[in-house]
C-alpha positions as CSV (number, residue, x, y, z in Angstrom):
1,X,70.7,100.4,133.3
2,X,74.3,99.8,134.0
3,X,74.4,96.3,132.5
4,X,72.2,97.3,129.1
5,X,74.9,99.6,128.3
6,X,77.6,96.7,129.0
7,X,75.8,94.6,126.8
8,X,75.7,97.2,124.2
9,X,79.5,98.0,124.5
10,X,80.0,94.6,124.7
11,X,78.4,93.9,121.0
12,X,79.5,96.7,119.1
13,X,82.8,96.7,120.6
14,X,83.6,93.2,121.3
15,X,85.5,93.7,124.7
16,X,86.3,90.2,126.1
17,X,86.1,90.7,129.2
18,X,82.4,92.0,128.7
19,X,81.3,88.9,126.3
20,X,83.8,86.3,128.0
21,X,84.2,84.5,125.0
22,X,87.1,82.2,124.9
23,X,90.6,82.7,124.4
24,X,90.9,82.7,120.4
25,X,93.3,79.9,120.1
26,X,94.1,80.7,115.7
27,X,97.4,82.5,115.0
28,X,98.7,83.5,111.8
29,X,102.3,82.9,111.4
30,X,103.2,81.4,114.5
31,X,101.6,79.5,117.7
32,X,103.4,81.6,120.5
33,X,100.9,84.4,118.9
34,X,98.3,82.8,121.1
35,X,100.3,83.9,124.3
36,X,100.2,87.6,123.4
37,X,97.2,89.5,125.2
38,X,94.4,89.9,123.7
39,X,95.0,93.6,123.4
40,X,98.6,93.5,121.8
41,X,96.9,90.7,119.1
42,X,94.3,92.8,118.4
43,X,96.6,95.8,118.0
44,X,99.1,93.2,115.8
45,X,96.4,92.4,113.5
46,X,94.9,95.6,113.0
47,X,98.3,97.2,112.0
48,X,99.1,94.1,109.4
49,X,95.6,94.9,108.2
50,X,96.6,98.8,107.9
51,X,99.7,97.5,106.1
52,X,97.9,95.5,103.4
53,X,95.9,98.2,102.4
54,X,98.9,100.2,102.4
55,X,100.3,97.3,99.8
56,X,96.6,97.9,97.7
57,X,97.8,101.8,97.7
58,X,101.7,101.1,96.6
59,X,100.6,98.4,93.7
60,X,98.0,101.2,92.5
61,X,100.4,102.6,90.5
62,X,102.0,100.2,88.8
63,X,98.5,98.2,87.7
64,X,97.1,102.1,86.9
65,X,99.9,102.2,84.4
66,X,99.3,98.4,83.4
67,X,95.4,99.2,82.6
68,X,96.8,102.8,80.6
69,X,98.9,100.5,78.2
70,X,95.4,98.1,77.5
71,X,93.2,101.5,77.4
72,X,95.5,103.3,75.0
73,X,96.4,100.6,72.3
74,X,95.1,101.2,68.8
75,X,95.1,99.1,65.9
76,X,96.5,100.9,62.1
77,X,93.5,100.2,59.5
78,X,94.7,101.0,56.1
79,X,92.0,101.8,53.7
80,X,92.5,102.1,49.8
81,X,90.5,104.4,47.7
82,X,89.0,101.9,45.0
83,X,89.3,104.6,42.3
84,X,92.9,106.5,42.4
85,X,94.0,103.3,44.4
86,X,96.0,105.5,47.1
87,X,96.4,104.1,50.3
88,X,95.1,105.9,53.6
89,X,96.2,105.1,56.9
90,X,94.2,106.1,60.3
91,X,94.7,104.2,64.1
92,X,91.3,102.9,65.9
93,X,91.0,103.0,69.2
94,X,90.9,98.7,70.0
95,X,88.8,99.4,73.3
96,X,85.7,101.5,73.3
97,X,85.9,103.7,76.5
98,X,82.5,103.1,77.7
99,X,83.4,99.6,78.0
100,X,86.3,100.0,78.9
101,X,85.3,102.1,82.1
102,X,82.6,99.3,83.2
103,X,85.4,96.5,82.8
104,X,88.7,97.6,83.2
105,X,88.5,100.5,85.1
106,X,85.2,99.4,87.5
107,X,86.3,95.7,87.5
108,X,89.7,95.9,88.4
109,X,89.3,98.9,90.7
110,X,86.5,96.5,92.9
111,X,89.4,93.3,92.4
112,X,90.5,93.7,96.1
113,X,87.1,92.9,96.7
114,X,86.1,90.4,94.4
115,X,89.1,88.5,95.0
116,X,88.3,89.0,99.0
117,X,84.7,87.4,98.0
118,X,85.9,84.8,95.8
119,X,88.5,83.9,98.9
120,X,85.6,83.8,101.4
121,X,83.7,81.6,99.0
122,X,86.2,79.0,98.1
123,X,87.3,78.6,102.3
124,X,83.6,77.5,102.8
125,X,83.3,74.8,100.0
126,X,81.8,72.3,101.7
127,X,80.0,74.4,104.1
128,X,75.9,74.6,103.4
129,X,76.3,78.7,104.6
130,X,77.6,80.9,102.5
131,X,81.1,83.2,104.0
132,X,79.7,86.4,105.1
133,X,82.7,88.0,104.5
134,X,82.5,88.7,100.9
135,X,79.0,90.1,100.6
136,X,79.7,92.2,103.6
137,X,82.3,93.7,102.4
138,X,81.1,94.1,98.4
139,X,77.8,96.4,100.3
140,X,79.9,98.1,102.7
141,X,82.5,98.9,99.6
142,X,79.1,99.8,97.6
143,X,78.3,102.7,100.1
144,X,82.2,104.0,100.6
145,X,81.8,104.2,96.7
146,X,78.9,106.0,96.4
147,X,79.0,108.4,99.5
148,X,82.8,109.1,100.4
149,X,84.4,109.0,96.7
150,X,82.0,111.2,95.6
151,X,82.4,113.7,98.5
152,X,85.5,113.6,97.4
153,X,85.5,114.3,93.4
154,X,82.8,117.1,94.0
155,X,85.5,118.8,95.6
156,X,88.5,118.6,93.6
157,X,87.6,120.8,90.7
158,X,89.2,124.3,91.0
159,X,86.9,127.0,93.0
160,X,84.3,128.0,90.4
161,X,85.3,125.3,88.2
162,X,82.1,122.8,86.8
163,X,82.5,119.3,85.3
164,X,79.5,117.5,84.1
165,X,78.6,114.2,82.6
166,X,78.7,114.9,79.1
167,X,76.8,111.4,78.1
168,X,73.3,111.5,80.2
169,X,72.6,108.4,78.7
170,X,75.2,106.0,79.2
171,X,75.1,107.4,82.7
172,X,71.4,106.8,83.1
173,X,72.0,103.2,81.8
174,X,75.0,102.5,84.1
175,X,72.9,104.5,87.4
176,X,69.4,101.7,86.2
177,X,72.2,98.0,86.4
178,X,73.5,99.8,89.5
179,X,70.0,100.5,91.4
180,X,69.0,97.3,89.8
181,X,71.7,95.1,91.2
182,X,70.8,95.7,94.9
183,X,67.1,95.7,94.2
184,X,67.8,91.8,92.5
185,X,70.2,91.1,95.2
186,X,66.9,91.9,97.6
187,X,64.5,90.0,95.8
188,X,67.4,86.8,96.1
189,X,67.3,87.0,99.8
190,X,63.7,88.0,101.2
191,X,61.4,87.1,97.8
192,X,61.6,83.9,96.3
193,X,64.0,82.1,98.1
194,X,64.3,83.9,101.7
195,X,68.2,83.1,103.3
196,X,68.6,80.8,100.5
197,X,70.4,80.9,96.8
198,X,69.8,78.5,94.1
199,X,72.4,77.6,91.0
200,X,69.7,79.6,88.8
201,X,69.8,82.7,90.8
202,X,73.6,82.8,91.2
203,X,73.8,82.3,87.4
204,X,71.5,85.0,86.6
205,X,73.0,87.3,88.9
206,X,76.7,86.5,86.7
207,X,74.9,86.6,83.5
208,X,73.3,90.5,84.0
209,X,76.7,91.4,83.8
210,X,77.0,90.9,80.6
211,X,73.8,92.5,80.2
212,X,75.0,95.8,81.3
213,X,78.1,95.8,79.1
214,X,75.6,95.4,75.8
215,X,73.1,97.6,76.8
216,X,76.1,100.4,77.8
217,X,77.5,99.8,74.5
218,X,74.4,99.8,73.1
219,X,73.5,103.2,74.5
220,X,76.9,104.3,73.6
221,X,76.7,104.1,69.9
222,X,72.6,104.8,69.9
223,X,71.1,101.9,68.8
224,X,67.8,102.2,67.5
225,X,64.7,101.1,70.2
226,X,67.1,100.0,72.8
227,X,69.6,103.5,73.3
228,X,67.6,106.3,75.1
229,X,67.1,109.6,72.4
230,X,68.5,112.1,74.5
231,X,71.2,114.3,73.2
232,X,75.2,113.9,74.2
233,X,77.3,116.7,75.0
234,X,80.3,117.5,73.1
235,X,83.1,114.8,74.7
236,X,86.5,114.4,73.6
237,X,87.7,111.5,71.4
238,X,90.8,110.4,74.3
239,X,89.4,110.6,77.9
240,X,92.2,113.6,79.1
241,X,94.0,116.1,77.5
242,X,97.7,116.3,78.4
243,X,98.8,118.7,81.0
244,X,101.3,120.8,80.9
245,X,104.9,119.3,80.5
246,X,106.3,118.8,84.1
247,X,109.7,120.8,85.3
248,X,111.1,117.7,86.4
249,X,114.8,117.6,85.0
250,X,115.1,113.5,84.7
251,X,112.5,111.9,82.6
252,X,111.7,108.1,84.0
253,X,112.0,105.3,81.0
254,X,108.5,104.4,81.4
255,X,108.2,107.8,80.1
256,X,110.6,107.1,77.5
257,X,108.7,103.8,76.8
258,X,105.2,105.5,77.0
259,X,106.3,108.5,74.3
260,X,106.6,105.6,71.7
261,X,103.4,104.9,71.1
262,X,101.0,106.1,68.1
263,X,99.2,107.9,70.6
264,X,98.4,112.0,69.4
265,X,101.1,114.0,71.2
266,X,97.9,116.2,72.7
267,X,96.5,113.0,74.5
268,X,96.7,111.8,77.6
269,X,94.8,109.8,79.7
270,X,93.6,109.2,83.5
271,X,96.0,106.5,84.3
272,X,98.8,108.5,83.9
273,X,99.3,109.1,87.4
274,X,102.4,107.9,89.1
275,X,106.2,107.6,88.8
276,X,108.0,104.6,89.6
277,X,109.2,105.7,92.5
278,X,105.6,107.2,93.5
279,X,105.6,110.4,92.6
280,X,102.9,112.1,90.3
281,X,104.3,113.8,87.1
282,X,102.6,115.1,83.4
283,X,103.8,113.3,80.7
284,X,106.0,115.1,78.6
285,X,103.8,116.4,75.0
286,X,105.3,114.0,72.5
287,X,107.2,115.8,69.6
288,X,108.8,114.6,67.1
289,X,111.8,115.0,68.5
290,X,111.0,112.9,71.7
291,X,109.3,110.3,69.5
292,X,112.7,109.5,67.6
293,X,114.9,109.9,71.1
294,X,112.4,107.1,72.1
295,X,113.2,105.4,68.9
296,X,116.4,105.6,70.0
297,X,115.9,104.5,73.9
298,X,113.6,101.3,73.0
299,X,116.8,100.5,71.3
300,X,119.4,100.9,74.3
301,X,116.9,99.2,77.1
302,X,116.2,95.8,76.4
303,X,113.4,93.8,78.8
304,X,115.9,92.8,81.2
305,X,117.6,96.5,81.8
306,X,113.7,97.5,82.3
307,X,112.9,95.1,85.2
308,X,116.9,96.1,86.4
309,X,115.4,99.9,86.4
310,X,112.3,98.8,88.1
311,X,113.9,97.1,91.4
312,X,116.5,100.5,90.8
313,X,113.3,102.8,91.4
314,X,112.0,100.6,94.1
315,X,114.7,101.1,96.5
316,X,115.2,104.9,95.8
317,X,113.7,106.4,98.9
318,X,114.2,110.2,97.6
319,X,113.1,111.5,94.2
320,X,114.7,114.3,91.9
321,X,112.1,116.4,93.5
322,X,111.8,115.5,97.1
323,X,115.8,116.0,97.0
324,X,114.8,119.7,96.1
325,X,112.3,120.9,98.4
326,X,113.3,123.1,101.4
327,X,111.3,122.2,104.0
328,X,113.0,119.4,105.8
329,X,109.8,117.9,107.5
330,X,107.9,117.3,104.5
331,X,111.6,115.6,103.1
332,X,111.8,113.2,105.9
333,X,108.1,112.7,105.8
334,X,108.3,111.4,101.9
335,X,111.4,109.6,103.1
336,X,109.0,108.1,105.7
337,X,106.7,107.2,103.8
338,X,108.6,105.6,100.8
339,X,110.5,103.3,103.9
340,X,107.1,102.1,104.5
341,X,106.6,101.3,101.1
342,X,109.8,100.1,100.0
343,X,108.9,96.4,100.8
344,X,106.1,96.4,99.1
345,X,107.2,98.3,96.0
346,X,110.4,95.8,96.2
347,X,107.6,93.0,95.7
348,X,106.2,94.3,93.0
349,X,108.9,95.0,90.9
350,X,108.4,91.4,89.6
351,X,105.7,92.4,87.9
352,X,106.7,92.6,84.3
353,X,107.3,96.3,82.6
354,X,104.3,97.2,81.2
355,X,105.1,98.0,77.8
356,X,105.2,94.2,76.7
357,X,102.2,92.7,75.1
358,X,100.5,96.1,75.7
359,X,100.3,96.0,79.5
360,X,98.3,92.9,79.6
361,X,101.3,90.4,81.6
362,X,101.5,93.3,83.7
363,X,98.0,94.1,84.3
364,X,97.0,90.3,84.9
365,X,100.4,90.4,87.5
366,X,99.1,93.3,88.9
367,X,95.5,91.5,90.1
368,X,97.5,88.4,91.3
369,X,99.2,90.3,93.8
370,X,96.5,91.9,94.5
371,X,94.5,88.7,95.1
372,X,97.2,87.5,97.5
373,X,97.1,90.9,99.6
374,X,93.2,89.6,99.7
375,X,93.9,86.5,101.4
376,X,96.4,88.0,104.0
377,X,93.3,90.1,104.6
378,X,90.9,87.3,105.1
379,X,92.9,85.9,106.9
380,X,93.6,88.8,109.6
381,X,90.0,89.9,109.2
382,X,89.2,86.3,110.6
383,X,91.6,86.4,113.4
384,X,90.4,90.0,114.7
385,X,86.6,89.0,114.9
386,X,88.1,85.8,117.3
387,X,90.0,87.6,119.1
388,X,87.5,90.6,120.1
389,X,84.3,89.0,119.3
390,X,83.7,91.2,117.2
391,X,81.0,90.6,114.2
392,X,83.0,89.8,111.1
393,X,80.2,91.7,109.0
394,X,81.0,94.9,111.1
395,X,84.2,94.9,110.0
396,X,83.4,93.7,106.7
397,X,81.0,97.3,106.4
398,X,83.9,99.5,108.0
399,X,87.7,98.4,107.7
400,X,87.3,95.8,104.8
401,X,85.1,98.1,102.4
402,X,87.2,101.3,103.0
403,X,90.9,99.9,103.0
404,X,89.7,97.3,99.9
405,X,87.9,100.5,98.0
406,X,91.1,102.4,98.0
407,X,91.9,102.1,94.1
408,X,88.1,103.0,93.3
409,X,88.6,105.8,95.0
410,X,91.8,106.9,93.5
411,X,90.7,106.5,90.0
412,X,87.4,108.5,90.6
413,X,89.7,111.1,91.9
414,X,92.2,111.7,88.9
415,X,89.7,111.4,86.7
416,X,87.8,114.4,88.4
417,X,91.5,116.2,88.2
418,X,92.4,115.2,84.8
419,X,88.9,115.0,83.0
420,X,87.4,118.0,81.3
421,X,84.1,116.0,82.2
422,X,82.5,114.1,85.0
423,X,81.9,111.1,82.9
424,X,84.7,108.4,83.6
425,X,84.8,109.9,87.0
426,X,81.0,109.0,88.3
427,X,80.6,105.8,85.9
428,X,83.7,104.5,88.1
429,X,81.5,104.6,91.3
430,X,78.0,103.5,89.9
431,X,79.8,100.7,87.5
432,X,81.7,99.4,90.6
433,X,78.6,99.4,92.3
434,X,76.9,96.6,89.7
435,X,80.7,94.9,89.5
436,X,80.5,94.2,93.1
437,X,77.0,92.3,93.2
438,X,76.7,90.9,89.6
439,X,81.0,89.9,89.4
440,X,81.9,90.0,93.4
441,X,78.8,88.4,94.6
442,X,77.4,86.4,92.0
443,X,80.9,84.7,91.1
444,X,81.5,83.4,94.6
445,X,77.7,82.3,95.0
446,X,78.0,80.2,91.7
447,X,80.8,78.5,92.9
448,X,79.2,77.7,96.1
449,X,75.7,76.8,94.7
450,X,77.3,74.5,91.7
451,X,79.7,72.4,95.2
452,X,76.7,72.2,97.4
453,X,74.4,71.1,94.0
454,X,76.9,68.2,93.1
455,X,78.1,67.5,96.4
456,X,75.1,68.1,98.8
457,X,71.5,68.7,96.3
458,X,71.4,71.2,98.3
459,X,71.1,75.1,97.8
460,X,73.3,77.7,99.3
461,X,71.9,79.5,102.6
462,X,73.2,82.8,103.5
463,X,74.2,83.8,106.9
464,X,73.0,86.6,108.7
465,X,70.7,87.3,105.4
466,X,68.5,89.4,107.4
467,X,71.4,91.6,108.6
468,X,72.3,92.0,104.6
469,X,68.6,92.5,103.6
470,X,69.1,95.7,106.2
471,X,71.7,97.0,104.6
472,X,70.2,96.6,100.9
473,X,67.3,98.8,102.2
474,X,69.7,101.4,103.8
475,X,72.0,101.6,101.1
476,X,68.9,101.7,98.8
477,X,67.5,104.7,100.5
478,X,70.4,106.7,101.1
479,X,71.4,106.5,97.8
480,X,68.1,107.7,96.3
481,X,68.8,110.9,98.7
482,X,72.8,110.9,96.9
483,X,71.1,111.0,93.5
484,X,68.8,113.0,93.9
485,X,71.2,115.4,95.4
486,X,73.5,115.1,92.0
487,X,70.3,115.6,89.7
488,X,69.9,119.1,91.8
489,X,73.2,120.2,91.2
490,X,72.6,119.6,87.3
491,X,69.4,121.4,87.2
492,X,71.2,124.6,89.8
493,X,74.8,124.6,88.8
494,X,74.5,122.7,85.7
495,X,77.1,120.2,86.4
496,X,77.4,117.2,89.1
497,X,81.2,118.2,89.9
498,X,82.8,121.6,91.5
499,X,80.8,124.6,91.4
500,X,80.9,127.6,94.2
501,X,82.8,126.0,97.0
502,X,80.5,126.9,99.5
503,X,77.7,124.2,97.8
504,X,80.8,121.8,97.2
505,X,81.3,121.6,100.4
506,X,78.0,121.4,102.1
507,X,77.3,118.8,98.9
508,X,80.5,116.5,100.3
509,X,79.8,116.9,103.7
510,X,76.2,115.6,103.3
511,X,77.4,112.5,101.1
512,X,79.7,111.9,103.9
513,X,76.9,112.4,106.5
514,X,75.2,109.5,104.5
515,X,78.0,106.8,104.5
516,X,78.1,107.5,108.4
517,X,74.4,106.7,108.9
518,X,74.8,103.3,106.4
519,X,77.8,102.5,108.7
520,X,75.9,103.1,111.8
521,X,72.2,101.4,111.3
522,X,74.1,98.4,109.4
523,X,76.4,97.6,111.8
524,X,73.7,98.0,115.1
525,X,72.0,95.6,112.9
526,X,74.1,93.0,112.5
527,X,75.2,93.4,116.0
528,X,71.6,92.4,117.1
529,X,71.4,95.7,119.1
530,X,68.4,97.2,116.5
């Protein structure tokens, strides 16, 4: 009895003393790392991995604000009356928001991911077994966005307060790719070619992306035979209405910058989230009078006084604010927690200001970084599974897919807070879902299958496809039990969001009761224990 339950420990925890594996001879920066213990590697490594995520959460902000500038841009249309000839000027929207939530918003929320994937995929060229790494960590990140982030957006509306998805239908469409991706990424593994992916069935799995875009947009604008004739709620034309103007007595030039636009004064939407220096704020309603001040300002900052003012607000440790409050714990705590993030922040104050080319330099910055932050973390991920012994696709399900997940979850949240629906809020989660599998799996998989085709003839085998095949089926059946559990909530309290807090929290508590059970089963799986 004694030694089953050391051989248990042993695999889940990877003790190495229990497996007596040998001394992990890779280091990261250095060779003396090898002479640390075990234990103080292990603790090393695990607290550069907590500080990379901590980099995802500091660059959140400033690629939030990046993707707000790309949302918000409109293009003037100027349209002449062919009888009294008199000009008439309106601004479209460039971007359609329902493709803009399944690109922008899913796709660059799940980049920490699909750059860790793509990573993983381009280290084993040459290898006929595919990294495990990435697909690992695309489910595991599939299941912390379905169970966790919504715990957490049914809970932030206001006691009593309901928010429902106003478009059934483009929801219906998104929730269909999503379900579909894992049920295709099934079929791939234990159907036609068990353990093994072909150039065709990595291609297909890129192309169905841009199935889901057309049939979204399709759905969106209710085209005939392929939209679905059910009826949409009454939904704004911007995504949030603007808050109240914040008591703040120093207004930041991004601000100033963001106030200049042709934007309504009214409108507002979910990325504006952050400061510079990483406090929240409401923009300020723009008036005519702060349009011409910011007439004014665009006039006195030029681009290199901008990226001056950005490395300014990087090293500012203490806000306007944070200098006022009167508790002096929570002051050294923010002051804490800014010292943390001041290298980081420092970093990514190269990143261009966002107002030039319409937050597109920035925004594309914004995923480089973040794709380097990826590496650091393959590359610690890969050094903690030598060291303990543990599985890499355990921490791939747990660590990887909550730390990487991070911006999902954030974006899901404000748009809960800001929204007046549960639209943008839920399509984040189920369009992430089909971002990771048809973008974060099916990119790295084409790139292996098209090496091993011209180098090898040979397909791409997966390893530990059983172990991922597991996880498919227990994502897949706990998330029939988290939508179902939504369409009650529509049917009782007649929205998916808020409601009595009593039922908000017993709903959060049994989506969180879900992820635990996918984290548990897959990883006893992949540990060979079940």
């Amino acid at each position: 009895m004694a030694s089953t339950l050391q051989r248990i420990t042993g695999r889940m925890l990877g003790v190495s003393s229990i497996l007596g594996h040998e001394k992990c001879e890779s280091y990261l920066v250095i060779s003396d790392e090898t002479a640390l213990g075990d234990s103080v590697r292990v603790f090393l490594y695990f607290l550069g991995l907590a500080y990379c995520f901590i980099g995802l959460s500091a660059i959140t902000a400033r690629f939030f604000h990046s993707m707000e500038n790309v949302v918000k841009h409109s293009r003037k249309i100027v349209e002449i009356d062919p009888y009294t000839h008199a000009e008439t000027i309106r601004h479209e929207k460039v971007w359609n928001y329902t493709i803009a939530d399944i690109t922008l918003l899913a796709f660059g929320t799940s980049f920490p991911q699909i750059s860790l994937a793509t990573i993983d995929a381009i280290r084993n060229l040459g290898n006929l077994y595919a990294g495990g790494l990435g697909p690992g960590t695309l489910v595991g990140s599939a299941a912390f966005d379905l169970f966790p982030i919504h715990a957490v957006c049914v809970l932030v509306p206001k006691a009593g307060e309901v928010k429902k998805i106003s478009d059934i239908g483009v929801w219906l469409v998104e929730l269909f790719w999503s379900f579909w991706a894992y049920i295709w990424l099934y079929i791939i593994l234990e159907v036609w070619t068990p353990n093994v992916v072909t150039l065709w069935e990595a291609l297909l799995t890129v192309l169905q992306y841009g199935l889901l875009l057309t049939h979204a947009y399709a759905q969106d604008k209710c085209w005939p035979y392929i939209s679905l004739p059910l009826a949409r709620s009454e939904r704004p034309e911007e995504w949030v209405p603007a808050e109240p103007a914040s008591s703040k007595q120093e207004t930041s030039i991004y601000e100033i910058i963001q106030a200049n636009e042709d934007e309504p004064g009214d409108i507002v939407d979910i990325f504006s989230i952050h400061s510079t220096n990483g406090t929240e704020y409401q923009r300020v309603p723009r008036t005519d009078d702060v349009v011409e001040s910011s007439a004014e300002a665009l006039e006195d900052f030029d681009l290199l006084t901008l990226w001056k003012q950005q490395f300014l607000d990087a090293v500012t440790l203490e806000s306007t604010e944070s200098r006022k409050l009167k508790n002096i714990y929570l002051r050294v705590a923010r002051i804490f927690w800014q010292s943390l993030l001041l290298p980081w922040r420092l970093l990514f104050a190269f990143i261009p200001p966002y107002h030039i080319a319409h937050g597109w330099i920035a925004f594309i910055c914004s995923l480089l970084f973040i794709s380097g932050i990826a590496y650091i973390v393959t590359q610690l991920t890969d050094l903690i599974s030598c060291v303990t012994g543990i599985n890499p696709y355990v921490i791939a399900f747990t660590a990887l897919a909550s730390g990487t997940s991070w911006p999902d979850l954030v974006a899901s949240k404000i748009a809960a807070e800001r929204q007046i629906t549960a639209d943008s809020a839920i399509a984040n989660i189920t369009c992430s879902n089909s971002v990771n599998i048809y973008v974060g799996i099916g990119v790295p998989w084409l790139i292996n299958t098209i090496y091993n085709f011209i180098a090898y003839r040979e397909p791409l085998r997966i390893e530990n496809a059983g172990g991922l095949s597991f996880s498919l089926l227990v994502f897949f059946s706990t998330s029939v039990g988290c939508i179902a559990v939504l369409v009650l909530r529509r049917l009782t309290l007649g929205a998916e969001l808020g409601g009595p807090r009593i039922w908000a929290w017993i709903t959060s508590v049994y989506f969180m009761s879900l992820w635990i059970i996918f984290v548990v089963l897959s990883s006893l799986r992949v540990s060979g224990i079940i």
